[in-house]
C-alpha positions in Angstrom: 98.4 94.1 92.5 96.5 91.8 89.8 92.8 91.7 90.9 90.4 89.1 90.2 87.3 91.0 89.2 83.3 89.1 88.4 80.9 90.6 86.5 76.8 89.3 87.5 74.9 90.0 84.5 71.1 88.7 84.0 71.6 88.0 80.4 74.0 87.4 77.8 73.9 91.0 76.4 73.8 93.2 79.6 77.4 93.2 79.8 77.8 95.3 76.9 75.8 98.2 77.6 76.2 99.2 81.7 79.9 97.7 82.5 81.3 96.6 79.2 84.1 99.6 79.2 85.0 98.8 82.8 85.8 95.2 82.0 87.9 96.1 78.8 89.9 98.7 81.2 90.2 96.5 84.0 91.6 93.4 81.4 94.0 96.1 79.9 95.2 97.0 83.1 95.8 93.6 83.6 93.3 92.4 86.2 91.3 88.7 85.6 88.0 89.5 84.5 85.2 86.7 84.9 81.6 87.2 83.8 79.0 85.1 85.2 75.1 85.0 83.9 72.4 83.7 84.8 69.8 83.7 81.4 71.6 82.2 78.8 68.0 81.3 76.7 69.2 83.8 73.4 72.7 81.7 73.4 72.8 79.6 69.7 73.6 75.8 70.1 76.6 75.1 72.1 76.2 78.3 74.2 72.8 77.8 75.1 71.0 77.5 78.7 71.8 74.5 80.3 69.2 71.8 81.3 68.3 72.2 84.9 69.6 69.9 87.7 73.1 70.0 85.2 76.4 71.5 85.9 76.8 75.1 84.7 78.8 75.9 81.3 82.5 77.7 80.9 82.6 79.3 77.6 84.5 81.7 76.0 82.7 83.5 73.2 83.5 86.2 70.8 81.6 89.1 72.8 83.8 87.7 76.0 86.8 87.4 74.0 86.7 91.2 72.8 86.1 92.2 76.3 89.3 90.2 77.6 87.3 88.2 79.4 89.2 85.0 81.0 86.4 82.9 81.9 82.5 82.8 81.4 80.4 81.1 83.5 76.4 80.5 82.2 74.4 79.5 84.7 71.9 78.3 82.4 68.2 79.7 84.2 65.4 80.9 81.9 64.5 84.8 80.8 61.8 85.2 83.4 60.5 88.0 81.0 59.9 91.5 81.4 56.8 90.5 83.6 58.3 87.7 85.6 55.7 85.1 84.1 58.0 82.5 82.6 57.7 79.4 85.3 61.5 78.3 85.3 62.8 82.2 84.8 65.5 83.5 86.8 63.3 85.6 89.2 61.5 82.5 91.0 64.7 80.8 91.7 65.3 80.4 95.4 67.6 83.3 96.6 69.5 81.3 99.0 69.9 78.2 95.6 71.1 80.8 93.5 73.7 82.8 95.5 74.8 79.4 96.4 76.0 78.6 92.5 77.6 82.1 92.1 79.3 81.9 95.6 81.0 79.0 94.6 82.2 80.7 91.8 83.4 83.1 93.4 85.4 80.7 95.7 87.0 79.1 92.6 88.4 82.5 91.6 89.0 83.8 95.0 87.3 86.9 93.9 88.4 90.1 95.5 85.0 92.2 93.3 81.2 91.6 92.5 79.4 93.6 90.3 75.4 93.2 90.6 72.9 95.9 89.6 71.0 98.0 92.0 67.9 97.7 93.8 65.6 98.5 91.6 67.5 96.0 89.0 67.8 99.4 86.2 64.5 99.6 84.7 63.1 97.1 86.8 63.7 93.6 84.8 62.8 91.1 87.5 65.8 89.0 86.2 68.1 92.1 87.2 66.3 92.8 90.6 66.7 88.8 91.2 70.8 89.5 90.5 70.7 92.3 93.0 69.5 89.6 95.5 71.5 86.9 94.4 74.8 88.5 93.9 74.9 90.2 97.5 73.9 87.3 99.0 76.6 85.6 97.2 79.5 88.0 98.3 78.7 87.5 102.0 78.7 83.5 101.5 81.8 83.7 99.8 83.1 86.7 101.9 84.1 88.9 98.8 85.4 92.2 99.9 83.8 94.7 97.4 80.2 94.5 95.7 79.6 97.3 93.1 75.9 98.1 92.1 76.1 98.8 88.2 73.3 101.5 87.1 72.7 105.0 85.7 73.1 108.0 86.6 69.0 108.5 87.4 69.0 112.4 87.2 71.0 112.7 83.7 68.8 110.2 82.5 65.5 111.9 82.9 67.1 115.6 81.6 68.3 113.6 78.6 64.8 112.2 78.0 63.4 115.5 78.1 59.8 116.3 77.2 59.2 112.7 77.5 59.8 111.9 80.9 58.1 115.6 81.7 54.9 114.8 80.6 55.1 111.1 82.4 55.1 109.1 79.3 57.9 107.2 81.2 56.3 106.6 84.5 58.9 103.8 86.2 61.9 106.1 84.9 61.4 108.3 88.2 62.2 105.2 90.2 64.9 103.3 87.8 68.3 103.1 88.2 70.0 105.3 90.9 70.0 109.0 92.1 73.3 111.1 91.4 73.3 111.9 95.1 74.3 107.8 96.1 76.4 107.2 93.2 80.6 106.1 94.3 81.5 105.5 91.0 81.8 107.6 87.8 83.9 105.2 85.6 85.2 107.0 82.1 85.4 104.8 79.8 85.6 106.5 76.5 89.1 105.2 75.7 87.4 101.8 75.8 84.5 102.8 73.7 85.6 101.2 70.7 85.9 97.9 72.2 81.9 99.0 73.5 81.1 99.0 70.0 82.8 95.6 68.7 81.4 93.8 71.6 77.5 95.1 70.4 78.5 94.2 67.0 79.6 90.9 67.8 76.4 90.0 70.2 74.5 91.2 66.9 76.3 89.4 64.8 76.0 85.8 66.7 72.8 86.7 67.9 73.5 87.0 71.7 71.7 89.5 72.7 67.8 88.2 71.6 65.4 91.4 72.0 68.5 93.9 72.5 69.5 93.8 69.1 66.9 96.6 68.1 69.2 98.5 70.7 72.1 97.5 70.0 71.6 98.1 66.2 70.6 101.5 66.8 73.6 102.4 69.4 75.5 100.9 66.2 74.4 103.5 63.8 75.4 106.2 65.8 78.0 108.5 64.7 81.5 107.8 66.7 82.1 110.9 68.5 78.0 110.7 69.9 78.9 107.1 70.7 81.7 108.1 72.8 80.0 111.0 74.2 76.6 108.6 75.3 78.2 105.4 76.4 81.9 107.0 77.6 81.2 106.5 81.5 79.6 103.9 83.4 78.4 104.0 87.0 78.5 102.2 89.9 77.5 102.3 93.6 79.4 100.6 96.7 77.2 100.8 100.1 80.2 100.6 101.8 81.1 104.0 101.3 79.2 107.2 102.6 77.0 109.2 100.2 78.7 111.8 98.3 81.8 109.8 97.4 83.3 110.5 93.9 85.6 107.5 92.9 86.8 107.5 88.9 88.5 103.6 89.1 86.1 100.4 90.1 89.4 99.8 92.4 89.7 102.7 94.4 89.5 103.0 98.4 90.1 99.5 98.6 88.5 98.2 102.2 91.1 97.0 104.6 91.6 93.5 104.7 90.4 91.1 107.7 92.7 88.4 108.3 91.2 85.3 107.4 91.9 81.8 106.6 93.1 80.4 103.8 90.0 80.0 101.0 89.4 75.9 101.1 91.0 75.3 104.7 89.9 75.2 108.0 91.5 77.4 110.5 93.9 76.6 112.8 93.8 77.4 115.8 96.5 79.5 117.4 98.9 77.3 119.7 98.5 78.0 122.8 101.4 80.1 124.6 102.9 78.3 127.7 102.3 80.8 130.5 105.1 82.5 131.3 106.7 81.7 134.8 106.1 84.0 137.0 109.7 86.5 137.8 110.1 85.9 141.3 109.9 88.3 143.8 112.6 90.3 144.2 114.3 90.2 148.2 113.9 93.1 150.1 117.4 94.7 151.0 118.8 94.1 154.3 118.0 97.6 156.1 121.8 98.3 157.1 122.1 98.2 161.0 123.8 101.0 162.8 127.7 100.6 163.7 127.4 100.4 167.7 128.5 103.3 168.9 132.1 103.4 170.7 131.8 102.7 174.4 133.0 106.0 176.2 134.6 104.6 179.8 134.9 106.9 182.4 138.0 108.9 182.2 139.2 108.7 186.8 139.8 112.1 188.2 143.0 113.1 188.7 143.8 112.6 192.7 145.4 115.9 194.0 148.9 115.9 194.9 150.2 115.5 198.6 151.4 118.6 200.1 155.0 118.7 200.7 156.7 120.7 203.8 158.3 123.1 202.7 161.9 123.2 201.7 162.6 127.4 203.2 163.6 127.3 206.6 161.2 129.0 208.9 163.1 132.3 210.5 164.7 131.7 213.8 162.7 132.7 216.4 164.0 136.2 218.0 166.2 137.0 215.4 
């Protein structure tokens, strides 16, 4: 069955590095894949943020077109900034303003999955904590089925760092991302990971990605097979789902549906049933009377017979 999949991303370049091998598998599998974001200030003419109080702007672009994206929708707010301070940034929008635009995004597509990021928005961006708001408000408004949290596996992260994170040089990696323990989704990805790579290249190239292109130029210069091997899986929470759930495919334990009324329509009520008529009530059988019994008249006694003299002369008298 041909999902319709959206992708939440704070900024033009995020897409590449946490769910970038999940779209490209869920476009080859066949699935429509929309991504939505909400900073668009790095975008070149054309592709840039919109002006507020505007409609928001479709465009395809080359990173979106590598990815088999279908549609991109740019919201158009400002980079708040690593510290929040920009005025008009992302992170002091209204919750209720902003899950309002991306809800009715998600009605357009009839979306059956959100991504957002989790909690802690990764590493703590206030632009990606504001998506973690925005986008679960936005799936109940528009009653999508299934939110997944994109992140990082939180406890591979600080072994891979080491010395560094030992020695609290990192102090906000203990609290980014997400613990292995509430992960659902370990998504492998390393058939995808050349598409991983063109889609960096191509945000370098037309100059997408703003600060991330230090990143994304370093990732670049790594050999293949450690490219595959660093970036080859991608995880994901669903809250829905009891901790300790492994799950390898973004589509897997699908909830079961809730009836619900067409997207765009009012329900109609159900017609009401005429009552049926009530059986009636069955007659009671006739209790069968008892046959009469046979009158018994009184059989007469037979009369005795009348002596008769008798026919033997008596014997002379003398003789």
């Amino acid at each position: 069955m041909r999902r319709t999949c959206v992708f939440f991303h704070a900024h033009r370049d995020d897409e590449a590095l946490l769910t970038g091998g999940t779209m490209a598998r869920l476009a080859a599998e066949g699935h429509r894949v929309v991504l939505v974001v909400a900073a668009a200030e790095h975008a070149p003419s054309g592709l840039d943020a919109r002006p507020r109080g505007q409609v928001r702007t479709d465009v395809l672009d080359a990173p979106a077109h590598v990815l088999g994206c279908e549609r991109v929708v740019l919201l158009g707010y400002e980079d708040s900034g690593p510290d929040g301070s920009a005025l008009g940034g992302f992170s002091r929008t209204k919750v209720e303003l902003a899950a309002e635009e991306v809800a009715e995004v998600l009605r357009e597509e009839q979306a059956d999955l959100l991504t957002v990021y989790d909690p802690a928005g990764g590493y703590g961006h206030p632009d990606h904590v504001q998506v973690h708001r925005v986008g679960v408000r936005a799936a109940e408004l528009a009653g999508t089925p299934v939110v997944l949290e994109a992140t990082v596996d939180r406890d591979l992260l600080l072994r891979a760092l080491g010395p560094i994170a030992r020695f609290g040089l990192l102090p906000r990696a203990r609290h980014a991302y997400t613990s292995r323990g509430e992960i659902t989704h370990r998504i492998r990805v390393r058939k995808y990971s050349a598409t991983k790579r063109a889609v960096m290249a191509a945000h370098v190239t037309h100059r997408l990605c703003g600060d991330s292109v230090c990143t994304f130029t370093a990732l670049l210069r790594l050999p293949r097979v450690v490219f595959r091997l660093v970036l080859g899986t991608e995880w994901f929470v669903r809250r829905d789902l009891p901790p300790g759930t492994v799950l390898h495919h973004p589509l897997d334990r699908w909830p079961v549906p809730v009836a619900q009324p067409a997207r765009g329509r009012r329900p109609v009520p159900p017609r009401a049933q005429p009552e049926p008529e009530p059986e009636p009530e069955a007659e009671p059988e006739p209790t069968p009377t008892p046959a009469p019994a046979p009158e018994t008249r009184p059989q007469p006694h037979p009369e005795p017979a009348a002596s008769t003299p008798s026919s033997t002369p008596a014997p002379a008298a003398g003789v």
